[in-house]
Short mmCIF file of the C-alpha atoms (twelve columns), coordinates in Angstrom:
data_MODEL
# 
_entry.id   MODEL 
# 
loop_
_atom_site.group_PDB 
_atom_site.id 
_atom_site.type_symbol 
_atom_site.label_atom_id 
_atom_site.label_alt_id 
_atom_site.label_comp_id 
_atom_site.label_asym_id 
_atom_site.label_seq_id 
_atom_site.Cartn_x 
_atom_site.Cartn_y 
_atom_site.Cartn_z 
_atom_site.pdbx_PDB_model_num 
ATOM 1   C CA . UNK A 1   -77.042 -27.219 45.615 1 
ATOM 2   C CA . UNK A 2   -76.619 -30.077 48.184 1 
ATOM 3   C CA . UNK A 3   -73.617 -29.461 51.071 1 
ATOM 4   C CA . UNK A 4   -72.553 -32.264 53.346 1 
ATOM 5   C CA . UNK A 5   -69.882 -31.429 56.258 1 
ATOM 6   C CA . UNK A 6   -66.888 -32.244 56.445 1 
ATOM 7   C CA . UNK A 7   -64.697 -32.483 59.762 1 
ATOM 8   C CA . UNK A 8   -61.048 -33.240 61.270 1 
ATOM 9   C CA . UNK A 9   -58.142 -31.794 59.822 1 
ATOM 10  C CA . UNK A 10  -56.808 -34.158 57.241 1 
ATOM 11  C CA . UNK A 11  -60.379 -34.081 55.712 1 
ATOM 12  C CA . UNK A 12  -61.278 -30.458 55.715 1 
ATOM 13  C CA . UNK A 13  -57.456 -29.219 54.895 1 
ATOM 14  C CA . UNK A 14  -57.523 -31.996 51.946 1 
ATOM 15  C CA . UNK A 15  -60.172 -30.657 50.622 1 
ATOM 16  C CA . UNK A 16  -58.597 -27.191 50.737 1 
ATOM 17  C CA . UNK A 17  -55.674 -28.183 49.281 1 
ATOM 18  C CA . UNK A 18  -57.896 -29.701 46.364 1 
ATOM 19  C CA . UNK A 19  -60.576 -27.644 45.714 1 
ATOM 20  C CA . UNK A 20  -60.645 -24.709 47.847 1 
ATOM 21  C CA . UNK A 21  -63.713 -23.036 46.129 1 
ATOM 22  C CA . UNK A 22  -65.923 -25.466 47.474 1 
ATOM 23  C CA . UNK A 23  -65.670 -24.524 51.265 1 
ATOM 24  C CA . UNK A 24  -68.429 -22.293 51.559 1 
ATOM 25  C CA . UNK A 25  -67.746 -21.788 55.191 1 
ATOM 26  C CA . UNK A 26  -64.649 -23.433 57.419 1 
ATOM 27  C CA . UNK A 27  -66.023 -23.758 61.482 1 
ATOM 28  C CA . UNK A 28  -62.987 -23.532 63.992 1 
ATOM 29  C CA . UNK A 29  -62.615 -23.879 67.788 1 
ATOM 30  C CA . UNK A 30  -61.816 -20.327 68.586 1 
ATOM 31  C CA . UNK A 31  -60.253 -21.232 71.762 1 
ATOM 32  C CA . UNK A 32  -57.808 -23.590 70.111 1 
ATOM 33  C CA . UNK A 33  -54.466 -21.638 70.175 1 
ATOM 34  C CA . UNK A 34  -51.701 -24.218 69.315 1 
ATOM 35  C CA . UNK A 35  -49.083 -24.655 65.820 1 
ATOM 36  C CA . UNK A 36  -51.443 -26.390 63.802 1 
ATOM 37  C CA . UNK A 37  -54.986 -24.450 64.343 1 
ATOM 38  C CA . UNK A 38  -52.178 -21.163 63.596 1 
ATOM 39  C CA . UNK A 39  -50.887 -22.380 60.377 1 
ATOM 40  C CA . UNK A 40  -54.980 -23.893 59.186 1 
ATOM 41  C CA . UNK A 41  -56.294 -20.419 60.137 1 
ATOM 42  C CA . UNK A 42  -53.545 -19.258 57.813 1 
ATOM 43  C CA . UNK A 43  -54.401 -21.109 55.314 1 
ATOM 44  C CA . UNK A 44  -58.148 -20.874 54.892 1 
ATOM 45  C CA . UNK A 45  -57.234 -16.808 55.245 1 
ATOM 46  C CA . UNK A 46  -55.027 -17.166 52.309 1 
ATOM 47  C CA . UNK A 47  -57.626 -19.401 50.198 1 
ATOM 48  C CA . UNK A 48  -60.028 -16.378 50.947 1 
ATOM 49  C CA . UNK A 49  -62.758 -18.767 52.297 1 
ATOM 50  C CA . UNK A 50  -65.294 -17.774 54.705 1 
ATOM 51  C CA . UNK A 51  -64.095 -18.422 58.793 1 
ATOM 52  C CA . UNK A 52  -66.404 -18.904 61.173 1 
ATOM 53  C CA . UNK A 53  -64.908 -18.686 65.282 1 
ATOM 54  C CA . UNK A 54  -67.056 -21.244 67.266 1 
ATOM 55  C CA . UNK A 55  -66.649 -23.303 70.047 1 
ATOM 56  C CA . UNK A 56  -66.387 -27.042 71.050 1 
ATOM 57  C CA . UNK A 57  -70.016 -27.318 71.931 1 
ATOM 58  C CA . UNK A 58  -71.388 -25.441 68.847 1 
ATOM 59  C CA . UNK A 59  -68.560 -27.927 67.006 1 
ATOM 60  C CA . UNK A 60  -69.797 -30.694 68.232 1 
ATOM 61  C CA . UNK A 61  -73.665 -30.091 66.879 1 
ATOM 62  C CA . UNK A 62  -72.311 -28.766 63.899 1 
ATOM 63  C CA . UNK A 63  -70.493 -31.961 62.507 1 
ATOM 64  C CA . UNK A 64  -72.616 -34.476 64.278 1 
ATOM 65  C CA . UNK A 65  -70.200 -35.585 67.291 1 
ATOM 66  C CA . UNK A 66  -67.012 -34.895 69.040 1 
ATOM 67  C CA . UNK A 67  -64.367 -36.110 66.806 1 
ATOM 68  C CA . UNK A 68  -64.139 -32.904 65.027 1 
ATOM 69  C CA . UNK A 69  -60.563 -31.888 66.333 1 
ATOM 70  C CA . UNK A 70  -61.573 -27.932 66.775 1 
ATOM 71  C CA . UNK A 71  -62.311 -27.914 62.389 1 
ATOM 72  C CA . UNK A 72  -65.580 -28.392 60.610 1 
ATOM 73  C CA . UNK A 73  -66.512 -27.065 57.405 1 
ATOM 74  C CA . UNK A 74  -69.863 -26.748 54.861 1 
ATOM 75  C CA . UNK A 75  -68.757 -27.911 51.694 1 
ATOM 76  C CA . UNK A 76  -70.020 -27.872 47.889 1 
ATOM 77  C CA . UNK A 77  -69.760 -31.161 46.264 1 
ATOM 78  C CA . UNK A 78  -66.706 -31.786 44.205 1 
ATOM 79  C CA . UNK A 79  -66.846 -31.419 40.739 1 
ATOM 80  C CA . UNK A 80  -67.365 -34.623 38.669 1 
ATOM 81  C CA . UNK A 81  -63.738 -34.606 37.404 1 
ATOM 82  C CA . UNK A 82  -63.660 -38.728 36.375 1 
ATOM 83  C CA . UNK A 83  -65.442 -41.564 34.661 1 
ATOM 84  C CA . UNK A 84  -63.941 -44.559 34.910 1 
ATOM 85  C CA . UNK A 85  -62.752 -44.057 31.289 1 
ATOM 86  C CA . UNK A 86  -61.027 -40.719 31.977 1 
ATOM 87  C CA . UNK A 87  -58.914 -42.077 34.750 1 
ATOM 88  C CA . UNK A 88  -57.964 -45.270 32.869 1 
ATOM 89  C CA . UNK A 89  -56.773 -43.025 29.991 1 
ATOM 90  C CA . UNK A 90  -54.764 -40.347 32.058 1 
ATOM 91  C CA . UNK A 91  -53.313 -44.090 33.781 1 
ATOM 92  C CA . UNK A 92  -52.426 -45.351 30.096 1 
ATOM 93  C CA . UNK A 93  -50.835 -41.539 29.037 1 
ATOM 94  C CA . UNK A 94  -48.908 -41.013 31.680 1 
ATOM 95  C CA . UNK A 95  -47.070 -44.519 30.860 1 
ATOM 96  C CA . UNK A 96  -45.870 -44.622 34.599 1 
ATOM 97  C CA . UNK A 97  -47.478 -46.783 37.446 1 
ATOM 98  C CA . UNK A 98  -49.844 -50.013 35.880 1 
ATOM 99  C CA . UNK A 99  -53.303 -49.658 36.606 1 
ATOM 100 C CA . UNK A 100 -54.341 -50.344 40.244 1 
ATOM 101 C CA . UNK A 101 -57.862 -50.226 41.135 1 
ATOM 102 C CA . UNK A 102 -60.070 -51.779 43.927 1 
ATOM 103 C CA . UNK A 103 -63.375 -52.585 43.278 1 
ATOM 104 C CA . UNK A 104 -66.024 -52.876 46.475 1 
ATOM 105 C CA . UNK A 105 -69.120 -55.288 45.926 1 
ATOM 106 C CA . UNK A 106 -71.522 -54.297 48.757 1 
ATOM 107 C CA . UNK A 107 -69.665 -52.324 51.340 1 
ATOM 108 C CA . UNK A 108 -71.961 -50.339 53.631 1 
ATOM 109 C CA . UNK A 109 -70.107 -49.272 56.187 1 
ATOM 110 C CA . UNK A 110 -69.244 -46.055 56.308 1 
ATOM 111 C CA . UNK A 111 -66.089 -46.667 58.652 1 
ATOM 112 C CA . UNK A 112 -65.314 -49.482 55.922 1 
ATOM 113 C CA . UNK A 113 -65.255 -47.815 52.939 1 
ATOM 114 C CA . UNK A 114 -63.378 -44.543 54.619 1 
ATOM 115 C CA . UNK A 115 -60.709 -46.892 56.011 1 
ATOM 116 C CA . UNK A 116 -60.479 -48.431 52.058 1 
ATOM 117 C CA . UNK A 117 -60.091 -45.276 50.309 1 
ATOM 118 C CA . UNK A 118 -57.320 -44.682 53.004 1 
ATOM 119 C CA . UNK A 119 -55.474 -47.769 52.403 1 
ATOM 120 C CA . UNK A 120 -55.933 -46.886 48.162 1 
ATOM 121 C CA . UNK A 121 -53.994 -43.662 48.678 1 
ATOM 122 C CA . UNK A 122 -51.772 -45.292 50.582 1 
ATOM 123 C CA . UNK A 123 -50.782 -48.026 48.023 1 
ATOM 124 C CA . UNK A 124 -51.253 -45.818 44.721 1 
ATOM 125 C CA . UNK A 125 -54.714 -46.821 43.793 1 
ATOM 126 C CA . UNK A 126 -55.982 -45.144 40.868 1 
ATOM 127 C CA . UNK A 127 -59.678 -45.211 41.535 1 
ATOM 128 C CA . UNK A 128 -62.219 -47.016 44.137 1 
ATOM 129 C CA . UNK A 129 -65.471 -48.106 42.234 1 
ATOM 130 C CA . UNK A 130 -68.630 -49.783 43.643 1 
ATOM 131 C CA . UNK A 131 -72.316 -50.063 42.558 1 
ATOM 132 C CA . UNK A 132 -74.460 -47.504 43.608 1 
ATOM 133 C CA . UNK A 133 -76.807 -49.991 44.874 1 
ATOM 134 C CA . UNK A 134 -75.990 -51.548 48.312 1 
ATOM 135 C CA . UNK A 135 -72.817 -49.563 48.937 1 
ATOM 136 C CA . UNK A 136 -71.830 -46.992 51.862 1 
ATOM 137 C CA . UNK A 137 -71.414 -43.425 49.539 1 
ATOM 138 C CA . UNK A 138 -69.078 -40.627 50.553 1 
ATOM 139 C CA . UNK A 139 -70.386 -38.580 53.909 1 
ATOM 140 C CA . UNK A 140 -68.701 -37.390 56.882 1 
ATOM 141 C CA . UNK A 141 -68.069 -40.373 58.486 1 
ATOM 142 C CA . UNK A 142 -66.022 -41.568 55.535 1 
ATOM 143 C CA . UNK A 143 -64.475 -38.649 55.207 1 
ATOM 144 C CA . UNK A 144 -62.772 -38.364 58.976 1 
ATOM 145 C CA . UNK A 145 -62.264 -41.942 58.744 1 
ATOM 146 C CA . UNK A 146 -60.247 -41.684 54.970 1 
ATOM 147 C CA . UNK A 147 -58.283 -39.220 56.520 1 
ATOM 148 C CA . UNK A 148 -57.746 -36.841 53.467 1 
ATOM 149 C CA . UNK A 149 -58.119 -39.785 50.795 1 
ATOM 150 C CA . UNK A 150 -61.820 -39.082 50.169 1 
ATOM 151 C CA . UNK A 151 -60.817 -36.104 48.566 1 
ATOM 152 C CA . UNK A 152 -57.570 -37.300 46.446 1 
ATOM 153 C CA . UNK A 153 -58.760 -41.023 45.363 1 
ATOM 154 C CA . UNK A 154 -61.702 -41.152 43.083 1 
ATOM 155 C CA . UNK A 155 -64.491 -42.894 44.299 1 
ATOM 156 C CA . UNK A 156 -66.692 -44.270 41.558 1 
ATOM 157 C CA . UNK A 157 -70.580 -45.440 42.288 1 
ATOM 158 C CA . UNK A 158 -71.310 -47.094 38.994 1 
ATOM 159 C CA . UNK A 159 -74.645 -48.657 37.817 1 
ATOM 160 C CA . UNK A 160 -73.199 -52.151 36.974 1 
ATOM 161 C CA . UNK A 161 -70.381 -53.100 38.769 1 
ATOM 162 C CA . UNK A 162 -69.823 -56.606 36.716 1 
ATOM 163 C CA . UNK A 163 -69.962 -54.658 33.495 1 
ATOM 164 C CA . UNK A 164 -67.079 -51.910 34.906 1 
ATOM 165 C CA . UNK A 165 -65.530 -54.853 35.394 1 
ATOM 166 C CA . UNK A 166 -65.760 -56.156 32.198 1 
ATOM 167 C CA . UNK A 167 -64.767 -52.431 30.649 1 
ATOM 168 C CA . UNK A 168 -61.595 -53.032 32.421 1 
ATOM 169 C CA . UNK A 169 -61.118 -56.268 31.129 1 
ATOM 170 C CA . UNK A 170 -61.394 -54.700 27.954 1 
ATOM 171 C CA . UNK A 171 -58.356 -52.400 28.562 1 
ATOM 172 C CA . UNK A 172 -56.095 -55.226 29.408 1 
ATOM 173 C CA . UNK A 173 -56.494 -55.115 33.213 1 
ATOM 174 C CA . UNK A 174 -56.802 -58.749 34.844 1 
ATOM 175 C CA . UNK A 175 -59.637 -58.683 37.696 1 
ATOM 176 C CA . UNK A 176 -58.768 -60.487 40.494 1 
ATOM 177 C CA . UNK A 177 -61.398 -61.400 43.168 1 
ATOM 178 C CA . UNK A 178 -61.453 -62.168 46.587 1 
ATOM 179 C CA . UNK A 179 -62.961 -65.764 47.919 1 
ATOM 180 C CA . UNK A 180 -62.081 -67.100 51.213 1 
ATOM 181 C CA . UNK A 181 -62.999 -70.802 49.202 1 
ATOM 182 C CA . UNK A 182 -60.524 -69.976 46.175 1 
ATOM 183 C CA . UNK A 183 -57.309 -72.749 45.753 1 
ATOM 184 C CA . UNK A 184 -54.495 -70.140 45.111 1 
ATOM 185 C CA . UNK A 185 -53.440 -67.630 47.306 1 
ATOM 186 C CA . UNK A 186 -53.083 -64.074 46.932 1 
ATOM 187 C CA . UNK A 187 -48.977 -64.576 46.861 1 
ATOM 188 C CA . UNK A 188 -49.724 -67.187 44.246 1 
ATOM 189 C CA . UNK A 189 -50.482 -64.364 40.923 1 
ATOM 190 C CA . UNK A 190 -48.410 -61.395 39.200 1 
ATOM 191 C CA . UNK A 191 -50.049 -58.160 40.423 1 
ATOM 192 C CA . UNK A 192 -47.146 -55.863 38.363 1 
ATOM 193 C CA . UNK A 193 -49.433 -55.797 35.440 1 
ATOM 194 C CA . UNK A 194 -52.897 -53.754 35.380 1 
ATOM 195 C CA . UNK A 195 -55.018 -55.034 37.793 1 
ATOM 196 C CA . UNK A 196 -58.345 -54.472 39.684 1 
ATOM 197 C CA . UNK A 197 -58.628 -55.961 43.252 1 
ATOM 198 C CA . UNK A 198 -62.286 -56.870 44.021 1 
ATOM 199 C CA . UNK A 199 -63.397 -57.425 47.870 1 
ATOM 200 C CA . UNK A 200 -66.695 -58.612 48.795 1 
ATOM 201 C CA . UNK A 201 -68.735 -57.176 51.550 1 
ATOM 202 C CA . UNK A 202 -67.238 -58.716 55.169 1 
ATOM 203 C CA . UNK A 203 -69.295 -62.353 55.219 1 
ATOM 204 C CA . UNK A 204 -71.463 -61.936 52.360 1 
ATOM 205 C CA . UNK A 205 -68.542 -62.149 50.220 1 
ATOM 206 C CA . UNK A 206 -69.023 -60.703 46.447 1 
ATOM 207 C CA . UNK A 207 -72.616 -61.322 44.525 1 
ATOM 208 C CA . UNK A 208 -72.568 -64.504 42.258 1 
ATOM 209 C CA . UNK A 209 -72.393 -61.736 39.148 1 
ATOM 210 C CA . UNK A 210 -69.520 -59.995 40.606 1 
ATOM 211 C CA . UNK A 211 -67.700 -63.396 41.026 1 
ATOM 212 C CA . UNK A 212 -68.215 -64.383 37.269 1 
ATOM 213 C CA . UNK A 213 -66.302 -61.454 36.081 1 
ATOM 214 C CA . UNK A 214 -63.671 -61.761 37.824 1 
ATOM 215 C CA . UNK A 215 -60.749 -63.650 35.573 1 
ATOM 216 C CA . UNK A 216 -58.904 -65.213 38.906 1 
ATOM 217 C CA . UNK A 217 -59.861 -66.179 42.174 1 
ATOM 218 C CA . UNK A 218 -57.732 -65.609 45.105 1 
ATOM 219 C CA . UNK A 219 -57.626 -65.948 49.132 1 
ATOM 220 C CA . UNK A 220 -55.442 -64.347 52.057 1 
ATOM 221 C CA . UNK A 221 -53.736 -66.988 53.617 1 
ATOM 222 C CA . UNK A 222 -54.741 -67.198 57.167 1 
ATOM 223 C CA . UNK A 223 -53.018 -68.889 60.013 1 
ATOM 224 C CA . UNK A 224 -55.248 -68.611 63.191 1 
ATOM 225 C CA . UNK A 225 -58.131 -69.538 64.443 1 
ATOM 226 C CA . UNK A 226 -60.219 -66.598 62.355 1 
ATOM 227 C CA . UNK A 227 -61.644 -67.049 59.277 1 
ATOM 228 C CA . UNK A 228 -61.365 -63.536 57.678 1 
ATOM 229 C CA . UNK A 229 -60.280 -60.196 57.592 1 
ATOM 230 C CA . UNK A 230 -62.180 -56.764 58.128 1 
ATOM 231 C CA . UNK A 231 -62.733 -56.211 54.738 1 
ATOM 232 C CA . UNK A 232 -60.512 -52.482 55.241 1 
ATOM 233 C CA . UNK A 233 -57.829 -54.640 56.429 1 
ATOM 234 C CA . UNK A 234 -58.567 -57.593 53.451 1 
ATOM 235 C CA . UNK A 235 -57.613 -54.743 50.766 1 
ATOM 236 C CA . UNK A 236 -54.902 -53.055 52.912 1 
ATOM 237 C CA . UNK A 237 -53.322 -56.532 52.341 1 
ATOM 238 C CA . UNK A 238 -53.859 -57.268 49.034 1 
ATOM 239 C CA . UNK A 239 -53.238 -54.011 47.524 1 
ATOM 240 C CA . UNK A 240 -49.922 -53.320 49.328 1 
ATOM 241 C CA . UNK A 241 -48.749 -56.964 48.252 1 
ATOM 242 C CA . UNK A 242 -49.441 -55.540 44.833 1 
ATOM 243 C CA . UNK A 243 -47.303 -52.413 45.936 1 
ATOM 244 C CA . UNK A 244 -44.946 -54.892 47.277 1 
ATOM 245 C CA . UNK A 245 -44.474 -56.830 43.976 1 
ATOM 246 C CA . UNK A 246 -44.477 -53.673 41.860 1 
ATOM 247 C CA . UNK A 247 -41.538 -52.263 43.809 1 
ATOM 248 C CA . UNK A 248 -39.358 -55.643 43.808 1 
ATOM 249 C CA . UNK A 249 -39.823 -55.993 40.110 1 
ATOM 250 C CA . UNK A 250 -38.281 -52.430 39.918 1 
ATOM 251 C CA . UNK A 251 -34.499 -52.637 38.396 1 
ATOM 252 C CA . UNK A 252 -32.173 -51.385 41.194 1 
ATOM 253 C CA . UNK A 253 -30.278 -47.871 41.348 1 
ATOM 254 C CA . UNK A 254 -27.502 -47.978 38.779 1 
ATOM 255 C CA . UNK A 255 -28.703 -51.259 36.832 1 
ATOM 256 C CA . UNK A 256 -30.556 -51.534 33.819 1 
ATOM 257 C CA . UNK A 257 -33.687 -53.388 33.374 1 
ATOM 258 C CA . UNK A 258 -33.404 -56.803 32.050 1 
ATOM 259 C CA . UNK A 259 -34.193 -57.145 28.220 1 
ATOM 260 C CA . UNK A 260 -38.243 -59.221 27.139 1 
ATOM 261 C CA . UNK A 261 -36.729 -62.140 26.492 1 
ATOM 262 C CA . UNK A 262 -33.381 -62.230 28.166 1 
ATOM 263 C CA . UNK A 263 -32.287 -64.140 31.424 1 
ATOM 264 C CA . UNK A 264 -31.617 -62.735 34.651 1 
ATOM 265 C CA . UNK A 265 -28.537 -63.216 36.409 1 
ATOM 266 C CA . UNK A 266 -28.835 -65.461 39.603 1 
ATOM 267 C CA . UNK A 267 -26.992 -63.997 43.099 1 
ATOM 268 C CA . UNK A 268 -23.600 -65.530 41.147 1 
ATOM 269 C CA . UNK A 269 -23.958 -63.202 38.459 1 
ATOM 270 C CA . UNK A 270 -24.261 -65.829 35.769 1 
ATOM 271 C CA . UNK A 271 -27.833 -66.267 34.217 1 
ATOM 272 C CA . UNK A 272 -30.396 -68.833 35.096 1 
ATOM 273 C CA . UNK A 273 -33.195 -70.627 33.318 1 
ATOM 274 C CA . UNK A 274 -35.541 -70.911 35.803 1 
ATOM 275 C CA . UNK A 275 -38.429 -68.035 35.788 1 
ATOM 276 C CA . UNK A 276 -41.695 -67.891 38.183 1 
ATOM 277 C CA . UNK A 277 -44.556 -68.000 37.034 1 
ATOM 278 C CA . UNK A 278 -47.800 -66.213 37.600 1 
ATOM 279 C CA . UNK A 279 -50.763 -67.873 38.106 1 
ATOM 280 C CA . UNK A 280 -52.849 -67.864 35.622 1 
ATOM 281 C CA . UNK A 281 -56.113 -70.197 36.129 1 
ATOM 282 C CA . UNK A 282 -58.947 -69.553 38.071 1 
ATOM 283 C CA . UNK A 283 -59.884 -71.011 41.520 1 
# 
């Protein structure tokens, strides 16, 4: 059975929270004696995993550098709960959020892709996917870095990413890609229906395959002297402008939604024929 470690305590108490079986041991700074080393001790005690009293030193070698905040732990890897299928469905059942996805084409980094999974929590993301070739896979790093989010956001590595892309095009949900070279802006298209979000790697951009599936292109305004965004920060934007748009399109408390097909009142009260339009051709 392969083990990886996991360290920090968003990351290691996630992954109690989530699947407790699979700490096979849980490392702590001994000589840590504050609130929130009391109430994790109490925790992994209650979970009945194995606790192991160390020190920073023996901390530090243990997870591979400093930033371990007094936790480390061994852990199993997670079951493989989700195909890209099974999420979509559980998505489509549950009849509550639209589909939300972000799709990475060629992102190594492991600080990257941590800071991405982050960002998809954040925003409601149902599932990260990438190819398995040329792209950064779960591991410590991304772990500290996702901050709890490697363990609650599925993380797909799939064989073809153009033909996941495809599958989801099958199931209704528009794919939108990135390109800093695309004519309409990300505030130019309707991201309340199902969508997938697909970011290039930072420079690169997305493979010439990747691009061809995609039914829209799309770029992030910018207004400086930069040309583009850390791709972490690229999908922080564009999928919290889709959380953004989601939540605006949201009737308020106490009205009812407006009728397919009927008018919406203007500020005035009285109804108005003017409606905006999404965008709907490619760059």
């Amino acid at each position: 059975m392969s083990t990886r470690v996991l360290y920090g305590f968003h990351a290691v108490f996630t992954r109690l929270k989530m699947a407790p079986e699979t700490l096979l041991e849980v490392h702590i700074d001994a000589t840590r004696r504050d609130a929130r080393m009391r109430t994790f001790v109490e925790r992994v005690k209650e979970a009945g995993r194995p606790l192991v009293e160390s020190d920073d030193a023996r901390l530090t070698r243990f997870s591979g550098g400093p930033r371990h905040q007094g936790v480390a732990a061994k852990v199993a890897p997670l079951p493989a709960r989700y195909s890209l299928d099974e999420i979509m469905e559980e998505v489509e059942a549950a009849k509550a959020d639209a589909p939300l996805v972000l799709a990475l084409d060629g992102v190594t980094d492991p600080h990257n892709l941590g800071a991405c999974l982050r960002v998809a929590d954040g925003a409601g993301a149902q599932a990260v996917i990438a190819p398995k070739d040329h792209a950064a896979g779960v591991n410590a790093t991304v772990a500290k870095v996702a901050s709890g989010a490697a363990e609650s956001v599925p993380y797909l590595m799939v064989t073809n990413l153009a033909r996941s892309l495809g599958e989801l095009k099958e199931r209704g949900i528009t794919v939108i890609g990135t390109s800093d070279d695309a004519e309409k802006t990300l505030y130019d298209v309707d991201l309340t229906g199902p969508v997938a979000l697909v970011l290039g790697a930072e420079g690169a951009g997305m493979r010439p395959v990747t691009r061809k599936a995609c039914d829209h292109l799309v770029r992030i305004p910018m207004s400086g002297v930069v040309e583009s965004l850390n791709v972490s920060v690229a999908a922080a934007v564009c999928l919290y402008e889709a959380r953004r748009q989601r939540l605006a399109a949201l009737p308020a408390a106490g009205q009812d939604p407006v009728e397919e097909g009927a008018e919406a009142p203007d500020a005035a009260g009285t109804a108005t024929g003017a409606t905006a339009d999404a965008a709907t051709g490619d760059a």
